[in-house]
BALOBA-1460 file (C-alpha; in Angstrom, 3 decimals):
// residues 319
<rec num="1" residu="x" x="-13.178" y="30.651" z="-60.506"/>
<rec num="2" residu="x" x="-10.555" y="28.432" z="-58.963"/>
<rec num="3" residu="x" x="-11.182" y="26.131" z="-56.088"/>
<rec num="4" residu="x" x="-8.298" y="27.945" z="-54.039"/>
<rec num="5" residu="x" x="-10.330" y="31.729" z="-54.465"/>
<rec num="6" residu="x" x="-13.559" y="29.665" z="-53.324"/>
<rec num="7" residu="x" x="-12.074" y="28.663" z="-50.568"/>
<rec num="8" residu="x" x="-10.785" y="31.887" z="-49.779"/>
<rec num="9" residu="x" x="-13.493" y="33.555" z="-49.913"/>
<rec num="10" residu="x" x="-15.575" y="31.703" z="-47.629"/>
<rec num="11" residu="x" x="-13.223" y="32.033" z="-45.198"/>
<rec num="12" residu="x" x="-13.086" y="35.495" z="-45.118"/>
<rec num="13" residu="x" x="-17.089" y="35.058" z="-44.793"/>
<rec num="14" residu="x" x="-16.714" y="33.163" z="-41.742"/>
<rec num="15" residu="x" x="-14.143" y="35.688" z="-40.361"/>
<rec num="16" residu="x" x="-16.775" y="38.478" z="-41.483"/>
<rec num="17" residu="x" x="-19.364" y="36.690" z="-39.352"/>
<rec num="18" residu="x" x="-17.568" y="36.074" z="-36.391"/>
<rec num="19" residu="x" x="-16.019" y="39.823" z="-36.857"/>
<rec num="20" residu="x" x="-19.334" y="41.383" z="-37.387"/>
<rec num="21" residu="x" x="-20.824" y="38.903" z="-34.236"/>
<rec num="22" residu="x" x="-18.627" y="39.918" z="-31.904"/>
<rec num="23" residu="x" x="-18.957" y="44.140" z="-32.227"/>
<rec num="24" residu="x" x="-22.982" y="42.769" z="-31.912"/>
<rec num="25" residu="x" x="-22.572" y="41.040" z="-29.060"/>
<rec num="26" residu="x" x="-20.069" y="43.747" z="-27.293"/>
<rec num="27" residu="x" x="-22.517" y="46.113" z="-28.368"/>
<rec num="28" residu="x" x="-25.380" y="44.613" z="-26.345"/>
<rec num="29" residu="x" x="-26.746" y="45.898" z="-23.022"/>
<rec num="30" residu="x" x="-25.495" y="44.203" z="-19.992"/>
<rec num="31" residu="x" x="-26.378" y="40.761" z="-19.242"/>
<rec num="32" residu="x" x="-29.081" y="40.018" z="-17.049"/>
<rec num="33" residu="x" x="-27.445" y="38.471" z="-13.527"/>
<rec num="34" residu="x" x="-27.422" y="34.833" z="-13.160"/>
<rec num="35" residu="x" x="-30.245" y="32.394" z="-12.037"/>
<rec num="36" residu="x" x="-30.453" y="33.186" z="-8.121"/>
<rec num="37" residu="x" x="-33.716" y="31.237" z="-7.247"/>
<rec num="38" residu="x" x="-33.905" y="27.906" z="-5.053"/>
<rec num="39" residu="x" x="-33.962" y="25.952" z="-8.321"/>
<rec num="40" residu="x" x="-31.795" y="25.380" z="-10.425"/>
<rec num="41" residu="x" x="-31.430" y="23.257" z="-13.770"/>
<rec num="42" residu="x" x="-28.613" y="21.366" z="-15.502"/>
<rec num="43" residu="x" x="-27.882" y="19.333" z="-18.718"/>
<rec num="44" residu="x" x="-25.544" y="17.683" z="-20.125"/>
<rec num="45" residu="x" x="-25.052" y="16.891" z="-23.780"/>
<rec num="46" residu="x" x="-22.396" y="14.168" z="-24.253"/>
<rec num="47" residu="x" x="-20.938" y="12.192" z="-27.275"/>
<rec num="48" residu="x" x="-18.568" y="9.569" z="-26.101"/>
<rec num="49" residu="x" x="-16.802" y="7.221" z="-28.184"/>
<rec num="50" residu="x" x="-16.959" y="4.659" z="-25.461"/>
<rec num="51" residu="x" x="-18.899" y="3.604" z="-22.756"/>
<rec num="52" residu="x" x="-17.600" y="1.695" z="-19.367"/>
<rec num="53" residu="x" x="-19.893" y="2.099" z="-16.342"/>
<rec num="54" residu="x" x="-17.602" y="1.880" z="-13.375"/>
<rec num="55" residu="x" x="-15.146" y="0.000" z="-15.396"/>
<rec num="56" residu="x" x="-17.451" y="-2.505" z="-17.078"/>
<rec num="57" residu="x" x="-17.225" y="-2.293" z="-20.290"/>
<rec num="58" residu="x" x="-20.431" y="-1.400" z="-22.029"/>
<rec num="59" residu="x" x="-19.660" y="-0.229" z="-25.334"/>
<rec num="60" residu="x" x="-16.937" y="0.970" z="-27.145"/>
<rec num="61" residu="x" x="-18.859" y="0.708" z="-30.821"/>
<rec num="62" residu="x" x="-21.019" y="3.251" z="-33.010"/>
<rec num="63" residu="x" x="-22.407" y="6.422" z="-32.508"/>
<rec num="64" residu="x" x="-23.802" y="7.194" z="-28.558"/>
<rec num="65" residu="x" x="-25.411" y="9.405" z="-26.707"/>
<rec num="66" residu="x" x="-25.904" y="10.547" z="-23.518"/>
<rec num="67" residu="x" x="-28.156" y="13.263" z="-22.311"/>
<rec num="68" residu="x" x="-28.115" y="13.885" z="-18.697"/>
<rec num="69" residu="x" x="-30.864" y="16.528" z="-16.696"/>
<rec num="70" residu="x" x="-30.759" y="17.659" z="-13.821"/>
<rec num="71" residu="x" x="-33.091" y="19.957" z="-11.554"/>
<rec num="72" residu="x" x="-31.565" y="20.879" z="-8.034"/>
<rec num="73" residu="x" x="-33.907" y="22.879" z="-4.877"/>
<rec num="74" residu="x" x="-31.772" y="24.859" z="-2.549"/>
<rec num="75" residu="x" x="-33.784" y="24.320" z="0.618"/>
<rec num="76" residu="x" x="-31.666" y="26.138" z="3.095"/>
<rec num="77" residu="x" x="-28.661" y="28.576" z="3.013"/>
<rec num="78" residu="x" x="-26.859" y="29.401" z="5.626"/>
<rec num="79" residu="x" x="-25.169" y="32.921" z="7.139"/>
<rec num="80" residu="x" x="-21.868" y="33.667" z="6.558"/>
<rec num="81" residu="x" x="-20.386" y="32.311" z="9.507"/>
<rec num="82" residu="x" x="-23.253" y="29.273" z="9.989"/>
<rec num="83" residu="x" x="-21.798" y="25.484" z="10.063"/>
<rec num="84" residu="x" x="-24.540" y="24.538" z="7.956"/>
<rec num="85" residu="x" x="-23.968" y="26.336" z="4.770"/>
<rec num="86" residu="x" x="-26.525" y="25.007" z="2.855"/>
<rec num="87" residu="x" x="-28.818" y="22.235" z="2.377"/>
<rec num="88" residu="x" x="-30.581" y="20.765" z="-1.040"/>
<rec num="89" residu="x" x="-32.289" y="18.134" z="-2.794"/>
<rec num="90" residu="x" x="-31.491" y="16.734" z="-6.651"/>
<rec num="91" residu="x" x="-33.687" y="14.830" z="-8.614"/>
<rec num="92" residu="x" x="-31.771" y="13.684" z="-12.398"/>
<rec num="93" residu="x" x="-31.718" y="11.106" z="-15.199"/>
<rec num="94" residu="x" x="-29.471" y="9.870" z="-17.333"/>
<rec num="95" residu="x" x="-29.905" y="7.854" z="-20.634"/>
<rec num="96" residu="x" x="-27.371" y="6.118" z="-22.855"/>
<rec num="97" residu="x" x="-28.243" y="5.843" z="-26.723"/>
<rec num="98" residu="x" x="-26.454" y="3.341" z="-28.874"/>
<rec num="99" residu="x" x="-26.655" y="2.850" z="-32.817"/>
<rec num="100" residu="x" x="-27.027" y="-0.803" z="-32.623"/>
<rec num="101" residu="x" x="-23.378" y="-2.431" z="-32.343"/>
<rec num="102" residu="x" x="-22.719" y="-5.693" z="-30.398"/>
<rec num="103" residu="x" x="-23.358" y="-6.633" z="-27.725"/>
<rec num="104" residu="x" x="-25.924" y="-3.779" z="-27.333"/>
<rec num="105" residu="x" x="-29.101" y="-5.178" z="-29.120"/>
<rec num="106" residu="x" x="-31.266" y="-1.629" z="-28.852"/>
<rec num="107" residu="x" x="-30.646" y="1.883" z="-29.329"/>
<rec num="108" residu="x" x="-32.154" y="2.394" z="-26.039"/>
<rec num="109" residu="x" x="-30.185" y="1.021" z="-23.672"/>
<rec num="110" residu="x" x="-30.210" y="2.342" z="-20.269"/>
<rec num="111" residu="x" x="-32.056" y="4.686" z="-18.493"/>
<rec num="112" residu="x" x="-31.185" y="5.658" z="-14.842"/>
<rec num="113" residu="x" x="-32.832" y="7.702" z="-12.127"/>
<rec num="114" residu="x" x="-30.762" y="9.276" z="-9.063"/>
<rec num="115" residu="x" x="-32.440" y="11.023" z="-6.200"/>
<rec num="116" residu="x" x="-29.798" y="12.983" z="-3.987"/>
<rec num="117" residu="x" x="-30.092" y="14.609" z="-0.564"/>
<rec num="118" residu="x" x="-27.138" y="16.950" z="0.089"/>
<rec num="119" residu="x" x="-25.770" y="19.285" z="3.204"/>
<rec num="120" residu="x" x="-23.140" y="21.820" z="3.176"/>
<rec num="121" residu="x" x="-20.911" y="22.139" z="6.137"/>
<rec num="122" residu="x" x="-18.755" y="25.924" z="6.827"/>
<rec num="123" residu="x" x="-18.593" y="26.413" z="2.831"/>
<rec num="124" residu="x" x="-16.632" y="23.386" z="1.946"/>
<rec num="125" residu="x" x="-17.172" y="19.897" z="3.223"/>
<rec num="126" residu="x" x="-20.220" y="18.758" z="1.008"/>
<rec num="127" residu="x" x="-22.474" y="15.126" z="2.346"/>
<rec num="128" residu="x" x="-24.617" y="13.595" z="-0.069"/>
<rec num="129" residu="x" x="-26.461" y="10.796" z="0.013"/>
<rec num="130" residu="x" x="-29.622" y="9.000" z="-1.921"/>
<rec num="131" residu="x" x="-30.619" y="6.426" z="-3.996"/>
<rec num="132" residu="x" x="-29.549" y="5.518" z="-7.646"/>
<rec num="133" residu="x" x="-32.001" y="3.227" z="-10.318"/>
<rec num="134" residu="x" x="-30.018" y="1.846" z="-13.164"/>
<rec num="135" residu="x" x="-32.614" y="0.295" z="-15.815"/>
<rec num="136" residu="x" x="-32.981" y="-1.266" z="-18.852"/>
<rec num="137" residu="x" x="-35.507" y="-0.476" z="-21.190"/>
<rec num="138" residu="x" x="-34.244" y="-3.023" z="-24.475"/>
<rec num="139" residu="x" x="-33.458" y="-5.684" z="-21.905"/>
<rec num="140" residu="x" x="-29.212" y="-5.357" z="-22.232"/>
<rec num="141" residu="x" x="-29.217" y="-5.743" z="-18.838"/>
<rec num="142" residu="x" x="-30.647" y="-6.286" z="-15.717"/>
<rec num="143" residu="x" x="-32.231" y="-3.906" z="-13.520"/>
<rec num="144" residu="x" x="-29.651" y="-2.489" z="-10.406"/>
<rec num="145" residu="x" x="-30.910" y="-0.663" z="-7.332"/>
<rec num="146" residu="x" x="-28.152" y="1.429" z="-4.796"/>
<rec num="147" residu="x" x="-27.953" y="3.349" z="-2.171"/>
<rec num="148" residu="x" x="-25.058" y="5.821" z="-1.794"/>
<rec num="149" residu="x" x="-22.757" y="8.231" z="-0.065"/>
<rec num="150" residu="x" x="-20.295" y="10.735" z="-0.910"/>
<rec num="151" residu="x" x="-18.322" y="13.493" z="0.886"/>
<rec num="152" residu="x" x="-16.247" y="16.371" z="-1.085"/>
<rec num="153" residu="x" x="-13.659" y="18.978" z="0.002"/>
<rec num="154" residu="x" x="-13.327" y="22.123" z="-1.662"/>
<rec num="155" residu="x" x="-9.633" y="23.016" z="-1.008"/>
<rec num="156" residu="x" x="-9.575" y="25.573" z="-2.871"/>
<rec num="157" residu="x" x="-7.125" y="28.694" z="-1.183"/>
<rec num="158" residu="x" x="-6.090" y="25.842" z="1.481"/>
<rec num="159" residu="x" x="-2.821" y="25.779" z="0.106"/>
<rec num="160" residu="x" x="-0.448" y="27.844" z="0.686"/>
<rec num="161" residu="x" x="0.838" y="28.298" z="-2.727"/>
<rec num="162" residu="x" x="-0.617" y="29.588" z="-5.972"/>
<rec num="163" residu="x" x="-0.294" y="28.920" z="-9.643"/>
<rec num="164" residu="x" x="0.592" y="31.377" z="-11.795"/>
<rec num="165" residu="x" x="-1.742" y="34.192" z="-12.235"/>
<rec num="166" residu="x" x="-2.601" y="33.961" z="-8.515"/>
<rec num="167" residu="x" x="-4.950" y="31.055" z="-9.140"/>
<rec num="168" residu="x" x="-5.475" y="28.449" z="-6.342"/>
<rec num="169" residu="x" x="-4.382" y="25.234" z="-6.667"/>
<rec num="170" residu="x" x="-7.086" y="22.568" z="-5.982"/>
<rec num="171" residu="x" x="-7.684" y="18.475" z="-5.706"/>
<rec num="172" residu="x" x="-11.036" y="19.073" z="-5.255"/>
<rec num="173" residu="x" x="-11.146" y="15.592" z="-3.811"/>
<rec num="174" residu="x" x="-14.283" y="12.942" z="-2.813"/>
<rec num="175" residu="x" x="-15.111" y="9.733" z="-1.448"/>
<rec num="176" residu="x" x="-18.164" y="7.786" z="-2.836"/>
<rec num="177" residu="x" x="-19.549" y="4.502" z="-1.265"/>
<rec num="178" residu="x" x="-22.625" y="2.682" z="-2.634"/>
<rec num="179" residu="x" x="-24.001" y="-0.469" z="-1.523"/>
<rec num="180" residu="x" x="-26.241" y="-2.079" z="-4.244"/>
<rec num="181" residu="x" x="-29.787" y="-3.398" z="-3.102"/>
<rec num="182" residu="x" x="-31.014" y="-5.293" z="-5.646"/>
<rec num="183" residu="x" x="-29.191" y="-6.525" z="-8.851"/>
<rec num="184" residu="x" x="-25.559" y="-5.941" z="-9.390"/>
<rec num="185" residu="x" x="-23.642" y="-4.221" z="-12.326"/>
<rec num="186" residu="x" x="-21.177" y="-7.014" z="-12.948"/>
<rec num="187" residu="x" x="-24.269" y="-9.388" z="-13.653"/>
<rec num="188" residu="x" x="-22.561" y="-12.199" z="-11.933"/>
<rec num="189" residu="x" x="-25.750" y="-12.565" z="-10.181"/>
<rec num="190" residu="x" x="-27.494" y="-15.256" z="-11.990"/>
<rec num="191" residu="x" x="-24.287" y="-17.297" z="-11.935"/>
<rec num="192" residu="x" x="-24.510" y="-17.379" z="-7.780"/>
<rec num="193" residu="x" x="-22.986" y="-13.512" z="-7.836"/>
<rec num="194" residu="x" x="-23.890" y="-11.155" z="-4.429"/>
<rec num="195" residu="x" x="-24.892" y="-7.672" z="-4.305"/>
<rec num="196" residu="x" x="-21.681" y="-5.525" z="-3.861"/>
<rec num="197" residu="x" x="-20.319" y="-2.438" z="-2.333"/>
<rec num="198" residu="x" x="-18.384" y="0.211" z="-4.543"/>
<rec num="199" residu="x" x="-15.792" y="2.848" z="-3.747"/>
<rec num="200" residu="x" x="-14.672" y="5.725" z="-5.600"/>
<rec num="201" residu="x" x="-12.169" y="8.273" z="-5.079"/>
<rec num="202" residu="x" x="-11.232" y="11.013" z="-7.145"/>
<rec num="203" residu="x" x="-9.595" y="14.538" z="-7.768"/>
<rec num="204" residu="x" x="-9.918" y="16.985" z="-10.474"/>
<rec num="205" residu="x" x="-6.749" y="19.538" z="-10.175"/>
<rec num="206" residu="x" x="-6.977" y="22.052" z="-13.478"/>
<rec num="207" residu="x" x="-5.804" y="25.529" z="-14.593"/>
<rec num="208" residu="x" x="-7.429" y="28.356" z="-16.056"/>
<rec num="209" residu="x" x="-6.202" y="29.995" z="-18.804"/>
<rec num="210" residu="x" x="-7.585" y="33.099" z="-20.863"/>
<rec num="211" residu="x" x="-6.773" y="33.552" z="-23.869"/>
<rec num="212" residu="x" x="-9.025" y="36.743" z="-25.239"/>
<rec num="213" residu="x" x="-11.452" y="38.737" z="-23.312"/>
<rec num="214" residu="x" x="-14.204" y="36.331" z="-24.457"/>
<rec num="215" residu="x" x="-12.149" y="32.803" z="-24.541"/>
<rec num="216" residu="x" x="-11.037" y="31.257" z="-21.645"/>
<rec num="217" residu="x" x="-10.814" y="27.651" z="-21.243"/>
<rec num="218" residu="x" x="-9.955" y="25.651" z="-17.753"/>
<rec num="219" residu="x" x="-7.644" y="22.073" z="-18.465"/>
<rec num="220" residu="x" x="-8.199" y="19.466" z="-15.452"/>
<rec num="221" residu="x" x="-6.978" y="15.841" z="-14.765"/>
<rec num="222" residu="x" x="-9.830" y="14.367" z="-13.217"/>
<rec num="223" residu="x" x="-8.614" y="11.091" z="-11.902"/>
<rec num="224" residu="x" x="-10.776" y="8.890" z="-10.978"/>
<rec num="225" residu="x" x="-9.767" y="5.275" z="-9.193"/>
<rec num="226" residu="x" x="-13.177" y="2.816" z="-8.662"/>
<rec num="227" residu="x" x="-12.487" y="0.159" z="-5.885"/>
<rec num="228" residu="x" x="-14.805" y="-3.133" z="-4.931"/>
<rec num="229" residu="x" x="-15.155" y="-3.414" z="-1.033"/>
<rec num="230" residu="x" x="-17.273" y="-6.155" z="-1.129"/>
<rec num="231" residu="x" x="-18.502" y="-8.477" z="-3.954"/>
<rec num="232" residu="x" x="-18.707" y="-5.471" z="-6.595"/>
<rec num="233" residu="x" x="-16.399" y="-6.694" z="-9.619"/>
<rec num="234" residu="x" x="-17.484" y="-10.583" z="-9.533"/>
<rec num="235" residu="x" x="-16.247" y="-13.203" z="-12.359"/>
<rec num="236" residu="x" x="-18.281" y="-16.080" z="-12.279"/>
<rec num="237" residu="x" x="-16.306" y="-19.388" z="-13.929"/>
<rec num="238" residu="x" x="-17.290" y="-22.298" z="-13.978"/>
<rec num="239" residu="x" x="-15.384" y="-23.119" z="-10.258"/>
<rec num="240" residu="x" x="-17.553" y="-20.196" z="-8.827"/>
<rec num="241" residu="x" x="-17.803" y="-16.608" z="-8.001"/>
<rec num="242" residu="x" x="-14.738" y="-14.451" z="-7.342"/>
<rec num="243" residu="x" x="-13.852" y="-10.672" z="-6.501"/>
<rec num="244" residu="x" x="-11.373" y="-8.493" z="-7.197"/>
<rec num="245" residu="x" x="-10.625" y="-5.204" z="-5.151"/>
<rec num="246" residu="x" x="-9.241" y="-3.214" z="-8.256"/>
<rec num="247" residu="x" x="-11.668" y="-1.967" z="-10.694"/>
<rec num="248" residu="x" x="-10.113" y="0.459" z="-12.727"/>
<rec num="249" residu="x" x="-8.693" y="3.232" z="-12.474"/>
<rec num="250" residu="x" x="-9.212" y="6.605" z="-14.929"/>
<rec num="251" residu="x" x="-7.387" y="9.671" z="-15.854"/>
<rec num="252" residu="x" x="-8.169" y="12.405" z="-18.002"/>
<rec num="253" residu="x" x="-7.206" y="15.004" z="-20.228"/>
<rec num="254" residu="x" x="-9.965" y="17.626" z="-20.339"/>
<rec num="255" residu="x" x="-11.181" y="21.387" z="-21.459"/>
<rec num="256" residu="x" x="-13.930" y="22.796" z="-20.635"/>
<rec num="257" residu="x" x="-14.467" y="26.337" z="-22.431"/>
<rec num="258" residu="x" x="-17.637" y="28.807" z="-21.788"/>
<rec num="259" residu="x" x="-19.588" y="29.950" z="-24.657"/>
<rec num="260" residu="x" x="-19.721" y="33.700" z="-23.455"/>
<rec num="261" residu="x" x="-21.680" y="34.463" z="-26.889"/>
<rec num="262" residu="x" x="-24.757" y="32.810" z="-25.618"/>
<rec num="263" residu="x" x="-26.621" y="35.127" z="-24.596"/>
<rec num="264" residu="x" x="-27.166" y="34.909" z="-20.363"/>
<rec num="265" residu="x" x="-31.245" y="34.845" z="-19.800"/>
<rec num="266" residu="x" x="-30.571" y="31.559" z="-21.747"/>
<rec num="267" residu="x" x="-27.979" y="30.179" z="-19.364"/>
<rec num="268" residu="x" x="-24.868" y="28.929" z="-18.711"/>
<rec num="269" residu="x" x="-23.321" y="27.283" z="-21.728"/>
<rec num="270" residu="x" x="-19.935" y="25.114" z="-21.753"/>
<rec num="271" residu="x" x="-18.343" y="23.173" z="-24.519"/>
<rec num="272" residu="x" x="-16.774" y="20.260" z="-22.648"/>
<rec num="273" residu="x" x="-14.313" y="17.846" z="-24.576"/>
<rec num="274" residu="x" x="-11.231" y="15.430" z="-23.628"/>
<rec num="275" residu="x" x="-9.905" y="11.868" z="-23.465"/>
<rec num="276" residu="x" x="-9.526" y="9.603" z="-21.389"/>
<rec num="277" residu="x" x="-6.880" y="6.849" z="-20.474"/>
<rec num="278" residu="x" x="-8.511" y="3.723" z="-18.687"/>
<rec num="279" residu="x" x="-6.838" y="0.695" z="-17.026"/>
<rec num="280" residu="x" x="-8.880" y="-2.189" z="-16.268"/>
<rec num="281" residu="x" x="-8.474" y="-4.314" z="-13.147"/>
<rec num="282" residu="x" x="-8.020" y="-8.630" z="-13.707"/>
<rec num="283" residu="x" x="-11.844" y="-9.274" z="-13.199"/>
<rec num="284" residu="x" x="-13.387" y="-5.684" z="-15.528"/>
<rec num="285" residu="x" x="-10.605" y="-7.345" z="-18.143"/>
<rec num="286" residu="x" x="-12.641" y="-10.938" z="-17.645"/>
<rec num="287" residu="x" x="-15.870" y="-8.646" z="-18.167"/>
<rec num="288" residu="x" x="-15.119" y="-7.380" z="-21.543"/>
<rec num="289" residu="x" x="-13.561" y="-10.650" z="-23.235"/>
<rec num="290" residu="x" x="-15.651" y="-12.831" z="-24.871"/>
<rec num="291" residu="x" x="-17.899" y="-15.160" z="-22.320"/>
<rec num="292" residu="x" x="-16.566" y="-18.513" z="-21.252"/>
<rec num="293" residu="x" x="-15.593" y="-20.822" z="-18.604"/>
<rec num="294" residu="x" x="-13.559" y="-18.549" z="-17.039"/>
<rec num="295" residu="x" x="-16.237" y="-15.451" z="-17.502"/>
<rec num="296" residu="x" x="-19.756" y="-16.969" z="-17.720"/>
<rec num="297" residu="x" x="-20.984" y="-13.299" z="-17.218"/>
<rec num="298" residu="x" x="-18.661" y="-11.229" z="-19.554"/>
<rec num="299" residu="x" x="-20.213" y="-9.047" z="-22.567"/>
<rec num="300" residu="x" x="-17.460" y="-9.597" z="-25.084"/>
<rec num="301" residu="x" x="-17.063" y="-5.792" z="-25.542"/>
<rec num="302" residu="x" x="-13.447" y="-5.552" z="-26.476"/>
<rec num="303" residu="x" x="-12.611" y="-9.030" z="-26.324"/>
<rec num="304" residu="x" x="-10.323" y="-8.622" z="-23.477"/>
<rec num="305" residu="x" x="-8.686" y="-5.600" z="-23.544"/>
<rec num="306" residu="x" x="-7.166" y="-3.893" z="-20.275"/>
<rec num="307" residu="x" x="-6.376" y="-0.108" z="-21.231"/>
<rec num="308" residu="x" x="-8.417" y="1.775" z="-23.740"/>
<rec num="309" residu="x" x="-8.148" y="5.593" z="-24.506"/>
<rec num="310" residu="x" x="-11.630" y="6.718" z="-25.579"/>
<rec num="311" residu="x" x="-12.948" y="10.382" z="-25.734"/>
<rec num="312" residu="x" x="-16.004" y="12.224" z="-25.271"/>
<rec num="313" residu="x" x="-17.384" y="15.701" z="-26.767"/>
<rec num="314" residu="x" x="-20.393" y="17.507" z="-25.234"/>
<rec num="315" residu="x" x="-22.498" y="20.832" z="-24.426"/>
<rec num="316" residu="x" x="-23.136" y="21.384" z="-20.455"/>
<rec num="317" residu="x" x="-26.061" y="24.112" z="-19.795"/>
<rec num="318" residu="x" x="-26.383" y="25.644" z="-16.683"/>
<rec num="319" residu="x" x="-29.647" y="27.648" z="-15.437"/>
């Protein structure tokens, strides 16, 4: 049998499957309704083929992994008409995994811990605030404590305009500040380096479109611009410590597409890819050349490269 009739024929297997699959799964009774407790769980499954925290380059080399969990209490919810819509509490980690590839020296490199208060004002203005640990465990770095805020709008039918298919258009905009404690992420601070403040702003405007009955698949832009207002992106030379306002600044191309074949007492599933375009402000540039007298505290990630396109792949589950 030819290679060409091989081939053939397991493709008409895999259309079988999926044929077959689908009547099943059409076939079943209807789902049971959605987690509706006060808790509720995420995680994130993600593959990227880089890694820049804030715009400091990381890694961009070798497999990686990052798993990300997630478990969220509802502790109030408002009436219809209340101010206070809601109010919660988050508790999540979030670990990066590395196969060993300068200047990562471990395959465990960071594990973080974020603790998050939140309030919900008349459906749509969302406060946060909390307290973020960024660790270590193979020593790559060292150990960075913050405190944080963030506010987010959902402007979603504020506009008086829709896209096509009567969808709303949103920006779905935020603010974050956070105001490190102890440590700092530029690890300037051996060098005679401060503990900084951060801004970020962002927006995530995206589209909808469905293409069967059981795909559908919604394409955003998040954009995503990271600011230092204080001693956050510090080169330290050999003349002394300075700061640049511009960080970076990110903008993506993204899908996100449900998996409506999972069954729903098991969740939520999305399939979540895209890539990314990344510009790199004068000092994050510093950070990711090689070190030297002008960069005592750079990690020679991509040996001074401003703009890299990078991607990342993943599996969000929602319960």
């Amino acid at each position: 049998m030819t290679r060409k009739w091989v081939r053939l024929r397991l493709l008409f297997a895999w259309l079988m499957v999926i044929f077959l699959g689908t009547s099943a799964w059409a076939d079943e009774p209807a789902p049971p309704p959605p987690n509706t407790g006060a808790l509720s769980l995420t995680i994130n499954l993600n593959f990227p083929t880089a890694y820049y925290f804030r715009g400091i380059a990381q890694s961009n080399a070798g497999f990686q992994f990052e798993p990300y969990l997630e478990l969220k209490a509802n502790a109030y919810e408002g009436a219809e008409k209340d101010v206070l819509s809601g109010a919660y509490l988050k508790v999540a980690g979030f670990s990066h995994f590395n196969s060993v590839a300068p200047p990562i020296r471990t395959s465990y490199y960071e594990q973080d811990l974020y603790l998050t208060g939140g309030l919900v004002l008349l459906k749509r203005l969302t406060l946060e605030g909390g307290w973020n640990l960024y660790a270590y465990p193979g020593g790559g770095a060292s150990q960075v404590q913050e405190v944080f805020g963030k506010v987010s709008f959902d402007d979603s039918g504020v506009w008086p305009f829709k896209l096509p298919r009567n969808q709303d258009f949103t920006f779905s905009p935020y603010v974050l500040v956070a105001g490190e404690t102890s440590g700092g992420a530029d690890g300037a601070g051996p060098f005679g380096g401060h503990r900084g403040i951060y801004m970020e702003l962002g927006i995530d405007p995206g589209y909808t479109v469905d293409f069967t009955k059981d795909l559908s698949a919604r394409f955003h832009l998040p954009l995503v611009l990271g600011l230092s207002l204080h001693d956050y992106y510090e080169v330290a030379s050999t003349t002394g410590v300075k700061d640049k306002t511009f960080g970076y600044a990110d903008l993506a191309l993204a899908a996100d597409v449900p998996l409506k074949f999972v069954p729903a007492r098991y969740g939520k599933w999305t399939f979540t890819s895209g890539f990314h375009m990344l510009w790199l402000g004068a000092n994050n540039k510093l950070l990711a050349g090689p070190p030297g007298p002008n960069a005592l505290n750079a990690l020679n990630v991509t040996d001074g490269k401003g703009f890299e396109v990078w991607g990342l792949t993943g599996i969000r589950i929602e319960y």
